[in-house]
N, C-alpha and C positions, 0 to 999 in steps of 0.2 A: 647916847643922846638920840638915835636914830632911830632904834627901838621904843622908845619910850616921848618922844615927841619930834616924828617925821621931820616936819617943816622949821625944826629949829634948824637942822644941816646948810638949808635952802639959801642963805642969805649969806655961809661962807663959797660959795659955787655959783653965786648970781654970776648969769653970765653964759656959763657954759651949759651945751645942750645936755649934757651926757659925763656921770661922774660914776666913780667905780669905788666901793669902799670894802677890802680885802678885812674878812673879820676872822676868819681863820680857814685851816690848810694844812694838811699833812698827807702822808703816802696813799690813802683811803676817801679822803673827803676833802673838797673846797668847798667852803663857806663866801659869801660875798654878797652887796647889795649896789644894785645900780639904781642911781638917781638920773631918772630924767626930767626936762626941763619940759615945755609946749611945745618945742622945733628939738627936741631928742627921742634919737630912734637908736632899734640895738641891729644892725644888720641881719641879712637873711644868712643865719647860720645852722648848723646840724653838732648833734652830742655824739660821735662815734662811740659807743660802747662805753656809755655815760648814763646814768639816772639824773637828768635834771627835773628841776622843782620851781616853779614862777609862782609866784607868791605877793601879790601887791598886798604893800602897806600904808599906804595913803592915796588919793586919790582914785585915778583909772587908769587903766591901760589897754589898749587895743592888740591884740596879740591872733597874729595868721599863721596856722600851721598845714605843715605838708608831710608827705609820707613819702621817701624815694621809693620808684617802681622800678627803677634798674640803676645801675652803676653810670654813674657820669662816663662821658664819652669822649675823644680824643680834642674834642673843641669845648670839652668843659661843662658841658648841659647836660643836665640829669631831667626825666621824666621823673615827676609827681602826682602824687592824689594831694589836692587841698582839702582841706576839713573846714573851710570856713573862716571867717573873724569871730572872735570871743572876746568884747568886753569884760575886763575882769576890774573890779574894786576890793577893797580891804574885806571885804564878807563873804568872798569867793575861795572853795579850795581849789587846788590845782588839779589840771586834767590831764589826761595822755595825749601826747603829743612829741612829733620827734624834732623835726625842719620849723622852725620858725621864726618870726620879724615881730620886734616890737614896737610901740610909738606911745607916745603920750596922748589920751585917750580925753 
C-alpha cells in the first residue's frame, strides 16, 4: 500500500513524527521507507561504507548534506564541507551525498 498510494499509511501513524517501514533485508542489501510527519526529521547521520539512496515518494523533503574533511576528534566533532539544502519531491532522482539531515519539506 505504500508504494502504490503513499498517504493511505498516513492515517494508521497519525500522531507520530517519524515511522520506519522495514520492506526488506539480507547480508547485501536493506530495503526500507521512512515516513515523516510536518514535525519529523531523520537525525544528522553518515552511511560508513554504505551506498544509500533517498528517494521521496510523496510530497517534499528538505534534505542537508555534508562531506567529512577529517575524522572526528576526541570531543566528538568532525570538520565538514556542506553542500547545501536540496529540496527534493516525488520527480527528483537521487544525488551524491554522504553526512546528511532530513525533515519534512
Amino acid at each position: 500500500d505504500i508504494l502504490t498510494d503513499p498517504q493511505a499509511v498516513f492515517h494508521l501513524i497519525k500522531g507520530l513524527p517519524l515511522y520506519y517501514v522495514d520492506l526488506y533485508e539480507d547480508k547485501n542489501v536493506s530495503i526500507g521507507v521512512f515516513l515523516l510527519n510536518k514535525s519529523g526529521k531523520i537525525p544528522l547521520h553518515d552511511h560508513p561504507r554504505m551506498t544509500g539512496v533517498i528517494k521521496c515518494i510523496e510530497g517534499s523533503i528538505k534534505v542537508s548534506s555534508y562531506t567529512s574533511v577529517e575524522q572526528a576528534k576526541e570531543d566528538g566533532i568532525t570538520l565538514a564541507t556542506p553542500h547545501g539544502d536540496v529540496i527534493m519531491s516525488r520527480v527528483d532522482r537521487p544525488k551524491n551525498a554522504h553526512t546528511h539531515f532530513a525533515k519534512y519539506s
